[in-house]
Each structure stands twice: as structure tokens, then as C-alpha cells.
C-alpha positions in Angstrom: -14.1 -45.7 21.0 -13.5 -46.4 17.2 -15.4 -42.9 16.6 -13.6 -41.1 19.0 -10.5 -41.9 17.3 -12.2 -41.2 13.8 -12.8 -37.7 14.8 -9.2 -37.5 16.7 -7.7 -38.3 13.6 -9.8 -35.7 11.5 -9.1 -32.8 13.8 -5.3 -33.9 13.6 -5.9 -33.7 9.8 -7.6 -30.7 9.1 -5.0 -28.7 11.5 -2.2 -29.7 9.6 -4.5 -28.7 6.0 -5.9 -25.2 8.0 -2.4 -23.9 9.4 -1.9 -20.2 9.4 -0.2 -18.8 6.5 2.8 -17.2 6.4 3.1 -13.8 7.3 6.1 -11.9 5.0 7.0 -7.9 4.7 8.0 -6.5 1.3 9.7 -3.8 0.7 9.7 -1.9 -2.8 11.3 1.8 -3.5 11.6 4.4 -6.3 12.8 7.1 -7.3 11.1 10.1 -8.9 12.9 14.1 -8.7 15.4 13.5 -6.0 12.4 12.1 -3.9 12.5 8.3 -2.7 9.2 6.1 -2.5 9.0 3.2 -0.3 6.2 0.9 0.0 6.1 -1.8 2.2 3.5 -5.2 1.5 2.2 -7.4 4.1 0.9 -10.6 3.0 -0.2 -13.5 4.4 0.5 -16.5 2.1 -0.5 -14.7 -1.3 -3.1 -12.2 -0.2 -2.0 -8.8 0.6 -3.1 -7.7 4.2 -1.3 -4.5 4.6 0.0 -1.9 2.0 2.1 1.3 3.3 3.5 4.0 1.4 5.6 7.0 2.4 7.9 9.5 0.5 11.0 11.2 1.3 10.8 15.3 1.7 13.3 17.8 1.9 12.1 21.3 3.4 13.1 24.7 2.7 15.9 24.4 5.3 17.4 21.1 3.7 16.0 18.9 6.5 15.1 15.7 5.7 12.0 13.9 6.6 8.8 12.3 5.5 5.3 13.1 4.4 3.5 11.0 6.7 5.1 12.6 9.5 4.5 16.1 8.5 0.7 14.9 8.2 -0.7 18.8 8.1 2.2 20.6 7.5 3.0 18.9 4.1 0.3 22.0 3.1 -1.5 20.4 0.1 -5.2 20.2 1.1 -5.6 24.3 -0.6 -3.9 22.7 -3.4 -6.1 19.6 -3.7 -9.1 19.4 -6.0 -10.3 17.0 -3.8 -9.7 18.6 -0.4 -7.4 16.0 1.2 -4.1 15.9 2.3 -1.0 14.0 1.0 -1.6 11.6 3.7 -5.2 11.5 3.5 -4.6 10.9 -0.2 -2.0 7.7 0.2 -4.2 6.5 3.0 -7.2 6.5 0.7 -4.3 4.4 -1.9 -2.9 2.3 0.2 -6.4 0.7 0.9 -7.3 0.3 -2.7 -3.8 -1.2 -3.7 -4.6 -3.2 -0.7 -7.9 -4.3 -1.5 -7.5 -4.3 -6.2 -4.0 -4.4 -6.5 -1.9 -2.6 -9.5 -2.5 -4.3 -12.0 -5.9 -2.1 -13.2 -4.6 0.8 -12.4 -3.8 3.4 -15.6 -1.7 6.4 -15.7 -2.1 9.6 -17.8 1.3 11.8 -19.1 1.2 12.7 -15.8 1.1 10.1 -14.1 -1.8 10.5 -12.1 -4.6 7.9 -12.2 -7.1 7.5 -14.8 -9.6 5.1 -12.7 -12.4 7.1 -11.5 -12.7 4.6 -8.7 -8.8 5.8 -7.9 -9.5 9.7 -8.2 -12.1 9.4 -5.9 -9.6 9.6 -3.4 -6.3 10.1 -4.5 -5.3 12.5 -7.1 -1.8 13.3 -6.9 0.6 11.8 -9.4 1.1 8.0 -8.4 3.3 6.8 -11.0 5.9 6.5 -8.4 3.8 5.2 -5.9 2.8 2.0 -8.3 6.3 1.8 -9.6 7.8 0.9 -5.4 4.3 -1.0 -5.2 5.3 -3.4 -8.0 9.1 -3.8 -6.9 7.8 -4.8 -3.6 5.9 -7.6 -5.2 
């Protein structure tokens, strides 16, 4: 009996110690040529579990919408020295800010990524990208 309520009691203990962290959504903008950035963070406790970053667009006809929902017809993979699109591109960012952070991350003039382990996947200008990144922090 006295072990049974030993262990009891160090179950009881180590859920209290092991309880899930808490979950919180950050949200960061900037703005670079008439163009607003927003990421959004998802941590749990202090570790970022989700990173999502989108951009405002106007089109020829003065509509206003988003990169990520024109996907394709944003029209930069025959522009891109990688062959990816924008989306493709942020996707490819939102993992490595998700996975390194910001903090590592150097610009050029540009600003577009120094890293090699950034231009890999993403070599559009970022500048903006980091700048939303770090007010959502």
C-alpha cells in the first residue's frame, strides 16, 4: 500500500512539473514600398512551432490581395535564379526562421540574404520579411 501511494504521489508530481506549454500567436508587420508584411509566430512556451509570412499586392487593376493566394500567378518563377515561386520561396523561409531564427541571418544593400544556407531557398529581398519577423517576437 505504502508503494502504491509513493508512486500516486509521483505521477501527481511529475504532471503538475510536465504540463503542456502555452500555446501563443504573434503577430508582427512592416512596411516596405506601399507593400505591408505580416508574419505571424506560434510558440509553444519559448520555442517557435509555426512561422507564417504573407505580403500585401496590388495588381494592375488596383485590386488588392495577397501573394500567397495568387500562388502561380504572382509570375516570379522566370524571374527567379533559383526557379521557385514567391510562395515557394517564403515557404522554404518560413521553415528556416522556424527552425534558426533571425538572429543569424545577414542582409546585403539589398536586402537579400547573405547566408548560403538562406539563398538556398529564398532569394528574394527579405529585409522586410525579418523586420515583421522580429516585431512579432
Amino acid at each position: 500500500m505504502k508503494k502504491t501511494v509513493c508512486l500516486f504521489a509521483a505521477m501527481v508530481l511529475l504532471a503538475g512539473c510536465g504540463g503542456s506549454a502555452e500555446t501563443k500567436e504573434l503577430t508582427g508587420t512592416a512596411e516596405s514600398k506601399g507593400q505591408t508584411t505580416t508574419v505571424k509566430i506560434t510558440k509553444e512556451g519559448d520555442k517557435v512551432t509555426g512561422v507564417s509570412i504573407d505580403e500585401t499586392y496590388t495588381g494592375e487593376d488596383g485590386e488588392q490581395t495577397t501573394k500567397k493566394t495568387l500562388k502561380d500567378d504572382y509570375n516570379m518563377k522566370s524571374a527567379s535564379s533559383i526557379g521557385k515561386e514567391w510562395y515557394e520561396q517564403i515557404e522554404f523561409l518560413e521553415n528556416y526562421l522556424k527552425e534558426n531564427g533571425a538572429d543569424n541571418i545577414t542582409l546585403d544593400d539589398s536586402g537579400k540574404a547573405t547566408n548560403e544556407d538562406v539563398l538556398t531557398g529564398c532569394t528574394v529581398g527579405i529585409q522586410q520579411y525579418i523586420e515583421a519577423y522580429k516585431n512579432a517576437k
